[in-house]
ZALUM-799300 format. One record per residue (C-alpha): residue number from 1; x, y, z. Coordinates in pm, whole numbers, plus 50000, padded with zeros to 5 digits. Layout:
N
i x y z
NUM X Y Z .
...
***
This chain:
328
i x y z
1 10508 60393 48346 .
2 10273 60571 48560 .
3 10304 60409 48846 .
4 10702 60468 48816 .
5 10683 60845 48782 .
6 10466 60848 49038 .
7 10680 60673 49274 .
8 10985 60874 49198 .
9 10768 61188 49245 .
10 10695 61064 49544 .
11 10992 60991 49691 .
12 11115 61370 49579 .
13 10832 61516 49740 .
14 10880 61362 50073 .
15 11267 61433 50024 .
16 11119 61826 49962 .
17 10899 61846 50232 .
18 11066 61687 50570 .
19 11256 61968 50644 .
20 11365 62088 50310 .
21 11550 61772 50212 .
22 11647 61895 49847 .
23 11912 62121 50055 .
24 12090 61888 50312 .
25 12002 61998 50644 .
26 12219 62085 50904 .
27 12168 62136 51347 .
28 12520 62297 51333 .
29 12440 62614 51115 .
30 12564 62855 51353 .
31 12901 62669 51370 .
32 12999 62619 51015 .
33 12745 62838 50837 .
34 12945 62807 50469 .
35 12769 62488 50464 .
36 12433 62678 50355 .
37 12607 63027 50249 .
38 12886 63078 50036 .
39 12957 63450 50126 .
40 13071 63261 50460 .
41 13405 63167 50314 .
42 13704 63366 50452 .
43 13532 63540 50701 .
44 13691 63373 50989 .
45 14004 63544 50836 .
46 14246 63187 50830 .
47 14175 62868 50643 .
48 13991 62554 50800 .
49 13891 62236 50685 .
50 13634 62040 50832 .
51 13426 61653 50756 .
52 13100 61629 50855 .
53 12788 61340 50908 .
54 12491 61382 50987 .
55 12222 61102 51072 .
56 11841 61192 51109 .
57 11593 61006 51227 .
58 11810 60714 51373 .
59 11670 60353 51316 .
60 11406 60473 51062 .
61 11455 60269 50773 .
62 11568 60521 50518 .
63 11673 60733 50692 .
64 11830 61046 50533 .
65 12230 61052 50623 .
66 12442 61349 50542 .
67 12833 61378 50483 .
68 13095 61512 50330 .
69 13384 61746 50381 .
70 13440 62154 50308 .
71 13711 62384 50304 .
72 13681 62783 50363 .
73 13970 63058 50394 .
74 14061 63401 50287 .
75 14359 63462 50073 .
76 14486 63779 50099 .
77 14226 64052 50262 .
78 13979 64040 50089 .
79 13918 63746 49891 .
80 13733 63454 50054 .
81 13737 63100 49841 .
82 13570 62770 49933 .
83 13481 62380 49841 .
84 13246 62132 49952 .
85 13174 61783 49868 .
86 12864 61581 49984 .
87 12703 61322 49972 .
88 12298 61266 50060 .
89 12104 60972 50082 .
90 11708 60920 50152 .
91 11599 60552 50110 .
92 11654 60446 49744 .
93 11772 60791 49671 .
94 12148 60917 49647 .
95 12307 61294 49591 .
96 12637 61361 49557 .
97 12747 61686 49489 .
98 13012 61924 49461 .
99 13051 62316 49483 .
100 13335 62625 49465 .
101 13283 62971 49560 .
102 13393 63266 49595 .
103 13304 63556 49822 .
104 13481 63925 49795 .
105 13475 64061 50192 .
106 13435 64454 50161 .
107 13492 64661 50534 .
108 13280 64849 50669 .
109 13366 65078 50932 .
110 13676 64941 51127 .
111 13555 64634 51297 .
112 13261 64532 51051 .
113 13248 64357 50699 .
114 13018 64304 50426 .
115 13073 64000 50237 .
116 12890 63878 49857 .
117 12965 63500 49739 .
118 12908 63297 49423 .
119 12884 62950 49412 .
120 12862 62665 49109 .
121 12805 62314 49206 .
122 12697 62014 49023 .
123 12521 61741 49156 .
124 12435 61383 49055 .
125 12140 61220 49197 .
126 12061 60847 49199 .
127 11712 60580 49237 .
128 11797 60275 49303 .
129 11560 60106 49166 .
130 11660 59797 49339 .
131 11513 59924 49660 .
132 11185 59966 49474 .
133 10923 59741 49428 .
134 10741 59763 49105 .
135 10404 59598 49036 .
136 10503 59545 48669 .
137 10888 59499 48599 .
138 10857 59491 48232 .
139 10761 59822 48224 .
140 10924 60039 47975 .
141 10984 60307 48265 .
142 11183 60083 48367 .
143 11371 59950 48033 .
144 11400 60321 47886 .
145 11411 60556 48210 .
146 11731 60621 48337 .
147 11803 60563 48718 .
148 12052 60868 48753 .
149 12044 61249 48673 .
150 12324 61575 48685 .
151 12237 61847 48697 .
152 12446 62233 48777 .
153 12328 62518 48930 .
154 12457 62851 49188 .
155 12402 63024 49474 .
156 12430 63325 49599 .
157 12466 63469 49959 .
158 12504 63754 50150 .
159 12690 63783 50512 .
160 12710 64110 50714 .
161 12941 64005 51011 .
162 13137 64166 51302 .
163 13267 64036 51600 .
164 12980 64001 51805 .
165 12696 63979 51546 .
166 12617 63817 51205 .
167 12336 63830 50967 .
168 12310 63655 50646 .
169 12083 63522 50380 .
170 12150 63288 50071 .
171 11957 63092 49799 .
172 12087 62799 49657 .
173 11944 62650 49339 .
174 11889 62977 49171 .
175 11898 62807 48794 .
176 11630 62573 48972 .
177 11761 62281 48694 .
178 11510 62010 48581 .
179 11545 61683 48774 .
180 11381 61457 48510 .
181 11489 61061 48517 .
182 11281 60978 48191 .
183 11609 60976 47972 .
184 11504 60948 47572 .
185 11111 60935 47704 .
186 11119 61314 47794 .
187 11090 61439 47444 .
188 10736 61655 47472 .
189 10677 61603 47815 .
190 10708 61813 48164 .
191 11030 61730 48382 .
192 10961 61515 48710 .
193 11076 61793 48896 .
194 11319 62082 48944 .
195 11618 62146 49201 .
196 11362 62406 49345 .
197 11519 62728 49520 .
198 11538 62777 49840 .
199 11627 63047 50097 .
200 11819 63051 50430 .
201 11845 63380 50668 .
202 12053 63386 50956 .
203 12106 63620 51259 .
204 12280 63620 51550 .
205 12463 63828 51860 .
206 12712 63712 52107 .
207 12710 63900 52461 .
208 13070 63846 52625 .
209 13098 63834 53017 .
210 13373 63763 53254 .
211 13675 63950 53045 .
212 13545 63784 52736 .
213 13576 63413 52828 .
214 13252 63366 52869 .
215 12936 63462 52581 .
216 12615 63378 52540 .
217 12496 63359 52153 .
218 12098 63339 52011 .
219 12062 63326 51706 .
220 11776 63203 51446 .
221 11710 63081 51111 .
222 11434 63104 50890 .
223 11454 62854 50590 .
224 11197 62845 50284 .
225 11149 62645 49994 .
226 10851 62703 49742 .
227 10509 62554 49911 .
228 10566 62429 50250 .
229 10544 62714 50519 .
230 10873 62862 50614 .
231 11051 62648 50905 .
232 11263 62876 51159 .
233 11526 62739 51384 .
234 11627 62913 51696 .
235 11795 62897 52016 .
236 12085 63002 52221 .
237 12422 62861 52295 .
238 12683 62941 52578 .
239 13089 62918 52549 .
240 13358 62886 52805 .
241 13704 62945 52856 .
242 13767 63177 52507 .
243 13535 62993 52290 .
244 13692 62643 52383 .
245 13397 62478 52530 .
246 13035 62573 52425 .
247 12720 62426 52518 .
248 12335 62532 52325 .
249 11971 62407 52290 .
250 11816 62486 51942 .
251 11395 62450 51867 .
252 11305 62374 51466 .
253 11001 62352 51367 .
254 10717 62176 51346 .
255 10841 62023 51702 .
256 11209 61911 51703 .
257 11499 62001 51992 .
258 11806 62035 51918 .
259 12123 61987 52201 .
260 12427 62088 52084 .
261 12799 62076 52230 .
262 13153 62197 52102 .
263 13486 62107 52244 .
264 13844 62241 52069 .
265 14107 62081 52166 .
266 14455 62241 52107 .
267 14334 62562 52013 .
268 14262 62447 51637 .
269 14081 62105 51633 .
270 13686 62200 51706 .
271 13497 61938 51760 .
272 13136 61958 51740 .
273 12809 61718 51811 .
274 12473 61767 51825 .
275 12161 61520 51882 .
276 11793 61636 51777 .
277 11470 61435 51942 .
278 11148 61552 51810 .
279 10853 61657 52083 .
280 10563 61487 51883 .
281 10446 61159 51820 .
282 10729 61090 51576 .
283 10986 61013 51829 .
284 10805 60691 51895 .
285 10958 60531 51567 .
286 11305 60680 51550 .
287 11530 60761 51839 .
288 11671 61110 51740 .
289 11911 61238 51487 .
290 12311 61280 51533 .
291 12527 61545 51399 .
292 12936 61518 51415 .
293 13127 61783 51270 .
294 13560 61779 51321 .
295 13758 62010 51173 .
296 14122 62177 51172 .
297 14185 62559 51172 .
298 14524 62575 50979 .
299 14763 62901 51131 .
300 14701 63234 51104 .
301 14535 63558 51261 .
302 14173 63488 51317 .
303 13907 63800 51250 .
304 13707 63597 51493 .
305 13373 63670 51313 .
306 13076 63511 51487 .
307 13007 63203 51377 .
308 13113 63014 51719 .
309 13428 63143 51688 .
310 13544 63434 51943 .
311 13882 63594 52064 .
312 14032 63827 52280 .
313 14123 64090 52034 .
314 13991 64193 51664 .
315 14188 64354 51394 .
316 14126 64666 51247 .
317 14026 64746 50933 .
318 14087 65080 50816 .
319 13871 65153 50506 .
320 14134 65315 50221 .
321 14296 65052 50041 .
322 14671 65159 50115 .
323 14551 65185 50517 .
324 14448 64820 50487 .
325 14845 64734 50389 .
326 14951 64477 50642 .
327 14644 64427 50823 .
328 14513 64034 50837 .
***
């Protein structure tokens, strides 16, 4: 029995500690940053939809893989709503998950906004203990333990946005649930683990050159998660032709580069892909990660808020609730 707990808490705290794996992790933050923040949604100012994989450390056995689909979009002027579905999986362990929110986008000033969001989600995680070899398979960890968990939980973020900047910060996991696969064996005892919290903050500013069809974007993140040293991402990307062609280069620590490009194609259809390679020794056994991310912006009239979106004009947004009749 021990040597089952041990290898499930093993297999969490790997999961935990290469690059925050509890949390899927994401190169493309800056591009569709309701992935890690639900105070995101609706702050574009139309609604989108977008699927998403991600692949890291290619040709690692195990390797984690990443995908799903989300949904953002602001119904009336205020009111910003959202969905995701997921799914994670690291070696003999699987995640799916699902999550609504809700974010309520307050102006402030007449081109800036302040946005809250709420999110519930409930996810289902998986060992496979078929993938796992055990030294005694008669043992009654085995027999009595169960091989899947669900648990809920929320989120909460914050997003302060304009045209030209952004800053944000959420924490996900904020119940921090027990994660315990002992099943009727967990009477009197400590759970394996928890869904431990963790904390994103984001910042960025776009500079716009040649009659705004041109801008250059850094931006950073800081990510922590209880024990491991915060990790920071940060880098800058360029866009062309009205935010319909955008190129960047991202760093993460401990030593992994990021290349990123974005292409939209009729206006609406972004399409975005990114490919990490790490700059230590690591990169000897796996040949990079890869990041694809298409989407569809459904009509409507954009607030262009940063998040690789930009546009030639931004609406007003008076600050008196009658004044705002009309507007977006």
């Amino acid at each position: 029995m021990k040597r089952f707990f041990f290898t499930l808490s093993l297999l969490l705290l790997l999961g935990w500690q290469a690059e925050a794996q509890q949390e899927p992790l994401f190169a493309q933050y800056n591009n569709n940053s309701y992935l890690i923040n639900p105070a995101v949604a609706g702050s574009r100012g139309i609604h989108s939809i977008q699927v998403f994989h991600r692949w890291q450390w290619v040709a690692f056995p195990g390797a984690p893989q990443t995908f799903g689909i989300n949904y953002q979009g602001l119904i009336g002027q205020s009111h910003g709503v959202g969905g995701l579905i997921f799914s994670d999986i690291t070696g003999p362990s699987r995640r799916f998950g699902m999550k609504g929110s809700y974010a309520f986008h307050l102006p402030v000033g007449d081109d800036m906004r302040l946005s809250m969001g709420l999110a519930g989600r409930i996810v289902r995680q998986r060992v496979n203990t078929s993938e796992i070899t055990f030294v005694d398979d008669n043992d009654n960890a085995i027999n009595n333990g169960s091989e899947a968990v669900t648990t809920g939980d929320a989120e909460f973020g914050i997003y302060f946005y304009a045209r030209n900047f952004f800053v944000g910060a959420s924490a996900p996991n904020l119940v921090q649930s027990k994660l315990d696969f002992a099943g009727s064996n967990a009477t009197g005892r400590d759970p394996i683990g928890y869904n431990y919290r963790h904390y994103f903050v984001t910042a960025g500013y776009k500079f716009f050159f040649d009659d705004q069809e041109m801008s250059l974007e850094p931006s950073i993140m800081v990510r922590y998660t209880q024990g491991p040293r915060p990790q920071i991402d940060g880098g800058i990307k360029a866009t062309f032709l009205g935010d319909q062609l955008g190129f960047g280069v991202f760093y993460r620590s401990p030593g992994f580069l990021s290349f990123q490009a974005r292409f939209v194609f009729d206006k609406q259809m972004p399409l975005l892909l990114s490919f990490d390679v790490a700059t230590n020794n690591f990169q000897n056994y796996s040949v990079g990660a890869t990041e694809v991310n298409f989407g569809y912006d459904f009509g409507g009239q954009p607030f262009y808020g940063p998040a690789g979106q930009a546009g030639p004009d931004i609406p007003s947004l008076p600050s008196s609730s009658e004044d705002r009749k009309g507007t977006l």
